[in-house]
C-alpha positions in Angstrom: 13.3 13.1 -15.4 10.1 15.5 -15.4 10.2 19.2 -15.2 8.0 18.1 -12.3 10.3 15.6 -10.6 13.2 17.9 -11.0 11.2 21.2 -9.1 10.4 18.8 -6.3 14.3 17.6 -6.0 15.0 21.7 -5.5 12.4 22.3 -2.9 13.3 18.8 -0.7 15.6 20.7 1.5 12.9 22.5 2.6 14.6 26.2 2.1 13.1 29.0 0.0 14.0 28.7 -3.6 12.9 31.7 -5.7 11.2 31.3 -9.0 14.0 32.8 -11.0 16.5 30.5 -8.8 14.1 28.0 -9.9 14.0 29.1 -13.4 17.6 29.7 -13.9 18.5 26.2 -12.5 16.1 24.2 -15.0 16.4 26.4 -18.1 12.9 27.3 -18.2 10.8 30.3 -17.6 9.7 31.3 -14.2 6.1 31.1 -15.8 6.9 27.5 -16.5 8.1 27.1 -12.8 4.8 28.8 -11.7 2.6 26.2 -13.9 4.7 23.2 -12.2 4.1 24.3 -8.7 0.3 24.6 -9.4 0.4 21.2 -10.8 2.2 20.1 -7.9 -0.4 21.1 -5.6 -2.9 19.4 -7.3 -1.1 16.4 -6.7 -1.3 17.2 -3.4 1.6 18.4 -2.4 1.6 21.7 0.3 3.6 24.4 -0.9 4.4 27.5 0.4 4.9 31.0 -1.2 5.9 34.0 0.2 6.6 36.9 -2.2 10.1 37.9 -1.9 11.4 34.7 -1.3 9.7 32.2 -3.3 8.5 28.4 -2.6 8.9 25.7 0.1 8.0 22.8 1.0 6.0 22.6 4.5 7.3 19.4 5.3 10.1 17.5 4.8 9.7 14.6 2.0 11.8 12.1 1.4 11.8 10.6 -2.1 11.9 7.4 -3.3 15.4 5.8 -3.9 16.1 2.1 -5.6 19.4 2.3 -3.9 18.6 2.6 -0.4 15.7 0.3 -0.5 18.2 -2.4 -2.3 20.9 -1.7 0.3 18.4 -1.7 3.1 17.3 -5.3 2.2 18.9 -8.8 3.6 22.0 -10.0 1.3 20.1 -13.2 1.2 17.6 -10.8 -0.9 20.1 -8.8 -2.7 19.3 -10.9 -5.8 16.0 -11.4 -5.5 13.7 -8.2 -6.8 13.9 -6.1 -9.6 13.4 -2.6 -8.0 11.2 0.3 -10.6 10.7 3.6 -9.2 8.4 6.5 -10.9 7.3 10.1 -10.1 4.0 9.5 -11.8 2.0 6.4 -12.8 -1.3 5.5 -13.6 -0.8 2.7 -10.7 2.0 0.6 -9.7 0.0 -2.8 -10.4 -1.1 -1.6 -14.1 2.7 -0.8 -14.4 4.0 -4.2 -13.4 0.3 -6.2 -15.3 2.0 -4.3 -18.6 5.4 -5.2 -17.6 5.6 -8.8 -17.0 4.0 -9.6 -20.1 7.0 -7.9 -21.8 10.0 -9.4 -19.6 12.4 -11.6 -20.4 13.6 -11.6 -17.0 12.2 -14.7 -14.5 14.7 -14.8 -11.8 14.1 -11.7 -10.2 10.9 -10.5 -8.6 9.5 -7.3 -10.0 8.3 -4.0 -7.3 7.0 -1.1 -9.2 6.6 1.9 -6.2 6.0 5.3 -7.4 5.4 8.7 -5.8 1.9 9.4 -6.9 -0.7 7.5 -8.9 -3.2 8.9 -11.0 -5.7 6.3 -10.6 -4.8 4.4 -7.9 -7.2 1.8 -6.4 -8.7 -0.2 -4.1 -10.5 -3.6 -4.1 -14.1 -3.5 -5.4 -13.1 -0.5 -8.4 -13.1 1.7 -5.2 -10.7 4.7 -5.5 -6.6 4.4 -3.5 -6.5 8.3 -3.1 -2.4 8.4 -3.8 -1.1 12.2 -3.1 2.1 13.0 -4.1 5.4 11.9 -2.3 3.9 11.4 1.0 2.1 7.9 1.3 4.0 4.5 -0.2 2.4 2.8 -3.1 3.8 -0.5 -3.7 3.2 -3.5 -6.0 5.1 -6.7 -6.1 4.6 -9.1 -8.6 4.7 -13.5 -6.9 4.7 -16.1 -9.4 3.7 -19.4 -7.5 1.8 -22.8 -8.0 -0.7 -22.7 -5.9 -4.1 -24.0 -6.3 -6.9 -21.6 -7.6 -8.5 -21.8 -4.4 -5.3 -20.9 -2.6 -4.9 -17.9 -4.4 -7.3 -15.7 -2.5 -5.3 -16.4 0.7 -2.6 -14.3 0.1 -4.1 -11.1 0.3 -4.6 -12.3 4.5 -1.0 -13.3 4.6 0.4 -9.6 2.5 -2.1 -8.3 5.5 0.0 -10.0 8.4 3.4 -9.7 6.7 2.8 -5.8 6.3 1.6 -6.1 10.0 4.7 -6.9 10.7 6.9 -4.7 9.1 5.2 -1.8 10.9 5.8 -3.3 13.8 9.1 -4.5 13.2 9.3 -0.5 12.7 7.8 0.4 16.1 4.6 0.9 15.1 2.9 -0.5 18.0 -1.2 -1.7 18.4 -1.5 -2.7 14.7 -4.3 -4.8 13.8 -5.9 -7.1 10.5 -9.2 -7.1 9.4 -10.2 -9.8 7.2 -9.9 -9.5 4.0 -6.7 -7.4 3.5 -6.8 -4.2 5.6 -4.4 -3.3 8.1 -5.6 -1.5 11.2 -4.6 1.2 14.1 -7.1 1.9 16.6 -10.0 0.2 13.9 -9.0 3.0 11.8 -7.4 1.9 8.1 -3.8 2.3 8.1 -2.9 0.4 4.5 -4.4 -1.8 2.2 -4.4 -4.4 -0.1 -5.7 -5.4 -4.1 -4.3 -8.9 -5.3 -4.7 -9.2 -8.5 -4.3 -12.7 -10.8 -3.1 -12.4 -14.1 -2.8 -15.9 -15.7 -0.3 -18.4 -15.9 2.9 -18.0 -17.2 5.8 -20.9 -18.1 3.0 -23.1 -16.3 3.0 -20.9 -13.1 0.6 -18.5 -11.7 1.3 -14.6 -11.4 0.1 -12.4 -8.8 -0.1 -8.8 -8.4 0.2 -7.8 -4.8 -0.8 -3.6 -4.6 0.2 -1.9 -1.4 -0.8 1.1 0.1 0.2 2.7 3.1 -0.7 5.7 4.7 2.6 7.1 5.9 2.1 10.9 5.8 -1.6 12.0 4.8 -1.8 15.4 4.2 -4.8 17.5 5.5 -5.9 18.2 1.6 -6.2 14.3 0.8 -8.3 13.9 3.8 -11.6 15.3 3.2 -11.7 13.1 -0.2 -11.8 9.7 2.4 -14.9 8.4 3.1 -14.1 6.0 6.5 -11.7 6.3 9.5 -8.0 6.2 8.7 -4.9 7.5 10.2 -0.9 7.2 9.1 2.1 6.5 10.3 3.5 10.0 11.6 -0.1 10.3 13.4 0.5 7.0 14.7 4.5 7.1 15.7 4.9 10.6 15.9 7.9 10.6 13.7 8.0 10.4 9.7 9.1 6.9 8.8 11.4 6.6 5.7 9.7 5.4 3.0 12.5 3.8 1.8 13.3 1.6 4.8 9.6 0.6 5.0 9.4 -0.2 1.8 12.3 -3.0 1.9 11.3 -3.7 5.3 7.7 -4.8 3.3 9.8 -7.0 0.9 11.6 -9.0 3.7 8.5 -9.7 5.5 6.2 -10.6 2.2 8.9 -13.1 0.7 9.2 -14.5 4.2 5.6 -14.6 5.0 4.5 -15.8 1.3 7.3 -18.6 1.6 5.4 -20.3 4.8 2.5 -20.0 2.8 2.8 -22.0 -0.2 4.9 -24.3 2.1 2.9 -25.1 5.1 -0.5 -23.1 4.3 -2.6 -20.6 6.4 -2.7 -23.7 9.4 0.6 -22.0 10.4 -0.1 -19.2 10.0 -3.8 -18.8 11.9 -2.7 -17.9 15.5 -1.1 -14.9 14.2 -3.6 -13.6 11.7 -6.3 -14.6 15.3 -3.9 -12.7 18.2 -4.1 -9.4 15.5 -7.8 -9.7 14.0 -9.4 -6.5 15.0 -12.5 -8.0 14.9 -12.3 -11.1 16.5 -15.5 -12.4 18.7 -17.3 -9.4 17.3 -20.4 -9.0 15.8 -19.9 -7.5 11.8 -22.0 -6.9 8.9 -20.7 -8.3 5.5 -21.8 -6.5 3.1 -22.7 -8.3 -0.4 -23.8 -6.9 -3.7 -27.4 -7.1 -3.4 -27.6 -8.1 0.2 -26.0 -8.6 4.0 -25.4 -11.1 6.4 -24.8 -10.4 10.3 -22.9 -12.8 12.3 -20.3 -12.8 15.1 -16.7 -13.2 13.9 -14.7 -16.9 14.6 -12.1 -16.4 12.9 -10.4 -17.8 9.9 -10.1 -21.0 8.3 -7.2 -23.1 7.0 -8.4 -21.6 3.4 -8.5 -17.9 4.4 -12.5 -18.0 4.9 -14.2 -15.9 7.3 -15.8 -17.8 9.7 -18.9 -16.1 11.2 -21.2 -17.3 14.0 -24.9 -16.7 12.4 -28.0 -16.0 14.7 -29.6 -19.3 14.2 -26.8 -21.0 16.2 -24.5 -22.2 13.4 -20.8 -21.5 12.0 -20.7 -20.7 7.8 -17.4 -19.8 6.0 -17.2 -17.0 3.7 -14.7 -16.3 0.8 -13.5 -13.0 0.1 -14.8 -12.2 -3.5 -17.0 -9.0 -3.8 -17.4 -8.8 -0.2 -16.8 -6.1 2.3 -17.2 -6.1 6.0 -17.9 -3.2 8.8 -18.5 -3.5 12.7 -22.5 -4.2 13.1 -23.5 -0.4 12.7 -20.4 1.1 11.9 -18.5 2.5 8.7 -15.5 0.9 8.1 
C-alpha cells in the first residue's frame, strides 16, 4: 500500500487528523505527510487545512473495495470475474492489455478499476480526466468469437447495458448517443473506449474501458471541454461506487450475452426508445471533413443511420468518427 493510499484511508472519516497524528500513525515525518497531501491535491482531491487541527476531507469518499463489489454481484456471477483494484494506474485498460498477455487464468473474466489514472483516455487519443477517488474507472476484459465486423457493436451495447445500471440505480432520464456515450439532459454522463487486442486460444479479446462521472469535483471541471454532469448532480445523493460498479458487471455480461447470441436485431428498440438524438439533425465529424444528416437510427450492425439532404438513407460505422447536434458542442 502507498504512503499515499494509506493518508487517504486516515482522512475517509472525514474528521480532522493533525499532521503529527498523521505522522505518528505512518512512521513518517510530518514533512513527508505535508508532501502527500500536496500530491493528493494534485490528484484532485479537496482537502482542507485549518492550522490547529490539521487536514480533512470535504467530502465524504468511499474507496474502492474487491469485497463488496464481489459480494454485491449475483451468485450466478460469483465465479465469473477476477476483480483488480489500484490506488494509482496509468489506466485500467493498459493494466488489463499488459495483464492478459501474462495470465494463465481463462475461466474468469478480468476488471481492473482503480481510484485515479494518470493517463486515462477516451476514444480518438482524446484525454478521460480521472481525479482521484471520486469518478469510477472501469475496464473489463470479453473474450468472444464474433465476427470482425461485429466487434465494433459492442461499444453500443456496453452504452445500453451501463444505461441500465444507472437506472437500475434510480438514475432517472438517462440517454445513448451513438457511438458509446451515455447521456443526462444531452450532457455526457460516462463513456466508453473498446479496444481489440488479437486473438487468443483462437478467440477474440476485448477491452471494454468505463468511465463514469459519479462525483466531479469543481477542480476537474474547468479541464472539460463539453457539457457533462455526474451522478450526485444528477440523483442528489452519492452513489457507492462499489454497488455501481457490480451493478455494471451484471448488466454487461447480460447485455453482451444477447449480443453474440441474437445480435443488435434484439437489441434495437432499446438502444432507439434511449437515443438522445433520435430524428435529429447532427453533424458527424470526420478527419478531414463532415457530413450533415438527420438521425434514423441504428442498424442490425451498429451503423448510424442518417437521413442525408438529397433524400436518401447511408449507414455509417463508428471508426474515427465523432458526432455533435447540428451546431452544437458535444
Amino acid at each position: 500500500m502507498t504512503t499515499s493510499n494509506s493518508v487517504l484511508l486516515l482522512l475517509r472519516d472525514n474528521c480532522f487528523h493533525s499532521g503529527e497524528e498523521l505522522a505518528r500513525s505512518l512512521g513518517i515525518s510530518r514533512s513527508a505527510i505535508w508532501k502527500v497531501i500536496q500530491a493528493l491535491r494534485k490528484k484532485g482531491l479537496d482537502i482542507h487545512s485549518i492550522r490547529g487541527k490539521g487536514y480533512r476531507l470535504s467530502k465524504k469518499i468511499e474507496l474502492l473495495d474487491k469485497d463488496i463489489i464481489e459480494q454485491a454481484l449475483p451468485s450466478s456471477l460469483h465465479d465469473c470475474f477476477e476483480v483488480y483494484t489500484y490506488f494509482e494506474l496509468s489506466s485500467t485498460n493498459d493494466f488489463l492489455l499488459k495483464h492478459i498477455k501474462n495470465s494463465q487464468d481463462d475461466l474468469r473474466t478480468p476488471v481492473c478499476l482503480a481510484e485515479y489514472q494518470t493517463h486515462g483516455r477516451g476514444r480518438r487519443g482524446r484525454v478521460w480526466h480521472s481525479p482521484l477517488g471520486t469518478n469510477l474507472y472501469i475496464s473489463i476484459s470479453w473474450r468472444h468469437k464474433q465476427s470482425p465486423q461485429a466487434v465494433s457493436g459492442f461499444s453500443l451495447v456496453a452504452a445500453l447495458a451501463l444505461a441500465k445500471s444507472l437506472e437500475t440505480l434510480g438514475v432517472n432520464g438517462v440517454g445513448v448517443k451513438w457511438p458509446n456515450d451515455v447521456l443526462w439532459n444531452r450532457k455526457k454522463l460516462a463513456g466508453i473506449l473498446l479496444e481489440l487486442i488479437g486473438e487468443l486460444h483462437g478467440d477474440q479479446l476485448l477491452i471494454i474501458g468505463i468511465g463514469v462521472n459519479v462525483d466531479m469535483p469543481d477542480s476537474a471541471n474547468m479541464s472539460i471541454n463539453q457539457p457533462h454532469t455526474d451522478l450526485k448532480k444528477v440523483t442528489g445523493i452519492l452513489l457507492s461506487r462499489n454497488i455501481l460498479a457490480a451493478e455494471i458487471l451484471k448488466r454487461i455480461s447480460e447485455y453482451f450475452k444477447i449480443y453474440e447470441k441474437d445480435g443488435m436485431a434484439s437489441l434495437l428498440p432499446e438502444w432507439h426508445a434511449r437515443d438522445t438524438f433520435l430524428n435529429e439533425k447532427v453533424e458527424l465529424i470526420f478527419p478531414h471533413q463532415s457530413i450533415y444528416g438527420k438521425v434514423a437510427g441504428i442498424d442490425e450492425q451498429g451503423s448510424l443511420l442518417l437521413d442525408m439532404n438529397n433524400g436518401k438513407r447511408q449507414a455509417f460505422q463508428s471508426g474515427e468518427i465523432s458526432m455533435r447536434p447540428y451546431g452544437h458542442e458535444i
